[in-house]
Structure formats: structure tokens, C-alpha cells
C-alpha positions as semicolon CSV with decimal commas, in nm:
position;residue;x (nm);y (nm);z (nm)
1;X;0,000;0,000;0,000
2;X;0,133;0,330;-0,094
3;X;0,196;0,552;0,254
4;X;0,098;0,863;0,070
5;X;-0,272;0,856;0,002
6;X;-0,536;1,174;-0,050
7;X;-0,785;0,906;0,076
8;X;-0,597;0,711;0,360
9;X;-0,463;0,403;0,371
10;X;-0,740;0,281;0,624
11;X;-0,989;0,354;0,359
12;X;-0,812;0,229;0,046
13;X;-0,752;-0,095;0,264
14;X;-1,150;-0,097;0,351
15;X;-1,243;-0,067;0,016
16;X;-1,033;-0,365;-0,129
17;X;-1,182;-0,580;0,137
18;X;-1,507;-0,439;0,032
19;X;-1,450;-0,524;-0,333
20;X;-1,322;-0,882;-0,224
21;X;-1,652;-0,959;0,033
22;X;-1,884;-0,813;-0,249
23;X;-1,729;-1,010;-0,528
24;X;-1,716;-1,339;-0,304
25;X;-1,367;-1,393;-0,262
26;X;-1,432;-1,313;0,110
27;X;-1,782;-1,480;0,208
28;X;-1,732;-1,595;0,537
29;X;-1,450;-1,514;0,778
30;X;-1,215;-1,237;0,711
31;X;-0,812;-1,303;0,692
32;X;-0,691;-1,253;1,101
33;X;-0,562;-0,879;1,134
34;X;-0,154;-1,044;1,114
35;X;-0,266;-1,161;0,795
36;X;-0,400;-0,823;0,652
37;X;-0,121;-0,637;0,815
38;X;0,121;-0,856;0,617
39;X;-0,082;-0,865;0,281
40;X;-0,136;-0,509;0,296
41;X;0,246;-0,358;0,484
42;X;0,095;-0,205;0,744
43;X;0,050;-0,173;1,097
44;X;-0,216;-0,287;1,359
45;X;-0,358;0,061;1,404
46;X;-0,423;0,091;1,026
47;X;-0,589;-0,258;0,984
48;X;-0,814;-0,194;1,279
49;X;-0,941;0,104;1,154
50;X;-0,991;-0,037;0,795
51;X;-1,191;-0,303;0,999
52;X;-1,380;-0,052;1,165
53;X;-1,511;0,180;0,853
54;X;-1,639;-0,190;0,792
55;X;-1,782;-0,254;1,073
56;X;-1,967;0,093;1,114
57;X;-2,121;0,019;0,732
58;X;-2,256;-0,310;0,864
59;X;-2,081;-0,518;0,624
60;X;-1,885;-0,736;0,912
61;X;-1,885;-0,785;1,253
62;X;-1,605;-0,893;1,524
63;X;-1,670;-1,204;1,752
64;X;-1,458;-1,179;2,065
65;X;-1,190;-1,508;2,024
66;X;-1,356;-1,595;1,670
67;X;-1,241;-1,286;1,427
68;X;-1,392;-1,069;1,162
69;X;-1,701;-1,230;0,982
70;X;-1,893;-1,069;0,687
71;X;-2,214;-1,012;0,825
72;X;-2,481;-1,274;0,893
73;X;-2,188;-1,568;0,793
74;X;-1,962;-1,832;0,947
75;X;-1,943;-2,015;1,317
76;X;-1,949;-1,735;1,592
77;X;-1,841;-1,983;1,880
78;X;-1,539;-1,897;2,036
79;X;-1,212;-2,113;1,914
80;X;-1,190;-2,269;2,266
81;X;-1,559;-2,405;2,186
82;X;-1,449;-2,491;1,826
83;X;-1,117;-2,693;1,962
84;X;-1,282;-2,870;2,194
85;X;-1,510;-2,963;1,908
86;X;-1,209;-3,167;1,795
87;X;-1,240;-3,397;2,101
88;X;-1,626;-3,474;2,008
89;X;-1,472;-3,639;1,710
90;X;-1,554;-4,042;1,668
91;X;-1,190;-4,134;1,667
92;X;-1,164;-3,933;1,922
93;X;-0,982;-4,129;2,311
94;X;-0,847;-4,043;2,605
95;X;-0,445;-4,086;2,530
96;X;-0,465;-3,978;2,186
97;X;-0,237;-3,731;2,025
98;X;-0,393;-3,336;2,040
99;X;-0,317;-3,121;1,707
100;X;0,006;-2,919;1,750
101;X;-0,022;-2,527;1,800
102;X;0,085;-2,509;1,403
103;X;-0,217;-2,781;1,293
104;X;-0,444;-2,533;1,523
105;X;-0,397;-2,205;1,352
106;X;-0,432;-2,304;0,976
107;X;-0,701;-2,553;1,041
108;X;-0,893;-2,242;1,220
109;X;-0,672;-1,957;1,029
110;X;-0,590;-1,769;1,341
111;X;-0,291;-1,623;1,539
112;X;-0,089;-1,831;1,754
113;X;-0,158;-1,661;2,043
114;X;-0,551;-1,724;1,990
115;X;-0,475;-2,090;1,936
116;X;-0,226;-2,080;2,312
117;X;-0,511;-1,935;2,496
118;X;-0,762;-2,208;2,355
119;X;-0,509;-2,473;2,490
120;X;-0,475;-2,272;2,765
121;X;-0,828;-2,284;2,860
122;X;-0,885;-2,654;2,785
123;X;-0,570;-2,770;3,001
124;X;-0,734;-2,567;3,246
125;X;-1,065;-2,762;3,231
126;X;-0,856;-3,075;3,219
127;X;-0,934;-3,184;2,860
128;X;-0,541;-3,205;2,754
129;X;-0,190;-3,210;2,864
130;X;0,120;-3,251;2,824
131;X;0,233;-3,596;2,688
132;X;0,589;-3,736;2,814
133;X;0,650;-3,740;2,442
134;X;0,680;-3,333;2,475
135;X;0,311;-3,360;2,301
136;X;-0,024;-3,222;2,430
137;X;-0,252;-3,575;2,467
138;X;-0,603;-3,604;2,548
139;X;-0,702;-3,650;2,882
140;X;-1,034;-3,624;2,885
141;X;-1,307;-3,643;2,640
142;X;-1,611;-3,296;2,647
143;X;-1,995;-3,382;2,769
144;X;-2,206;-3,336;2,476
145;X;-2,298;-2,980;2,343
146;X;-2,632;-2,904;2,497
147;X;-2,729;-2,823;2,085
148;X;-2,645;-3,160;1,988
């Protein structure tokens, strides 16, 4: 992005997302704000305001622990509740090997840091931990989702 703009970099920033949720090649959840600030070369501050101008136009909306959506799209849970998903699996038993911190953030597309506080939160609730193998196992398996 050029630094020099009449129109601000926020807004030119904005406006490409805009162009990329309105032609579909955003139609669910947006790229996590590291990911913008490296496609676009700029800072936190400038991304959060392009996400902003969005978000006062209606056209997507934050979900505390989840990310940017477009509008009315994609799972709103928070990634703890969508991790622990992982142990409702069928193949899914006490002892088995828990997805690395790296498997986490592209299967989800999030930040490392989300993905730490996820495991954070489910070692806390005694769902996983530490394997003598240096490797988070699971320890115990989730009750159901009440919406199941």
C-alpha cells in the first residue's frame, strides 16, 4: 500500500476488502488482522481502523476469540468451543495425540496466540496435557454440546 494517500490508507484498505466480500472472494471469515497487516504492509492501528469503517457500514462484525465475519456468515463460537469440538470427534480417546499449536492455527486460520489461549483454557478444564513425548494428549473427552 502506498503511505501517501489523499484518501488514507485505512480507507483504500477498507475498500479492497469491500471489493473482495462483495465479489465473493471473502464470504465468510475475514483473513486474522496479522494476515492483513502482512498482505497489505501495514500496521495494527491501520488494519483496525480499515476493519472498523467496515464494521460501522454493517458489512462485518467482530466475535470476541472468533475474528472478523462478513455479516450474517460463518461459526461465531469462540475457538476454545471450536477446539474442543475436535475432542467430540468419533476417533476421538483419552491418550490420543492433540493437534500441535501449528495444525491449530491453519485448520482455524488464526494467530498463535488465539490458538495458546484455547489450549490454555482446555488444560485448564482438564481436557489435555502434556504428553511425556513433549506432546499435548487427550485427557479427557467434552460432555455433549447441549445443541447436539
Amino acid at each position: 500500500m502506498p503511505q501517501a494517500s489523499p484518501r488514507g490508507t485505512y480507507l483504500q484498505i477498507s475498500e479492497s476488502l469491500r471489493q473482495k466480500i462483495e465479489k465473493g472472494a471473502i464470504s465468510e471469515a475475514l483473513p486474522s488482522e496479522a494476515e492483513l497487516m502482512r498482505t497489505y504492509g501495514v500496521g495494527r492501528s491501520t488494519v483496525g481502523r480499515a476493519l472498523k469503517a467496515l464494521k460501522a457500514d454493517g458489512l462485518i462484525e467482530s466475535v470476541q476469540g472468533a475474528g472478523w465475519y462478513v455479516t450474517g456468515t460463518g461459526d461465531r463460537r469462540p475457538l476454545v468451543e471450536k477446539v474442543t469440538d475436535l475432542l467430540r470427534g468419533p476417533d476421538v480417546e483419552v491418550g490420543a495425540p492433540f493437534p500441535s499449536e501449528n495444525e491449530l492455527c491453519e485448520r482455524f486460520g488464526v494467530s498463535r496466540t488465539a490458538v495458546r489461549s484455547a489450549i490454555a483454557q482446555m488444560e485448564g478444564r482438564g481436557l489435555i496435557a502434556m504428553g511425556p513425548s513433549r506432546r499435548r494428549q487427550v485427557r479427557a473427552l467434552p460432555e455433549e454440546r447441549a445443541d447436539s
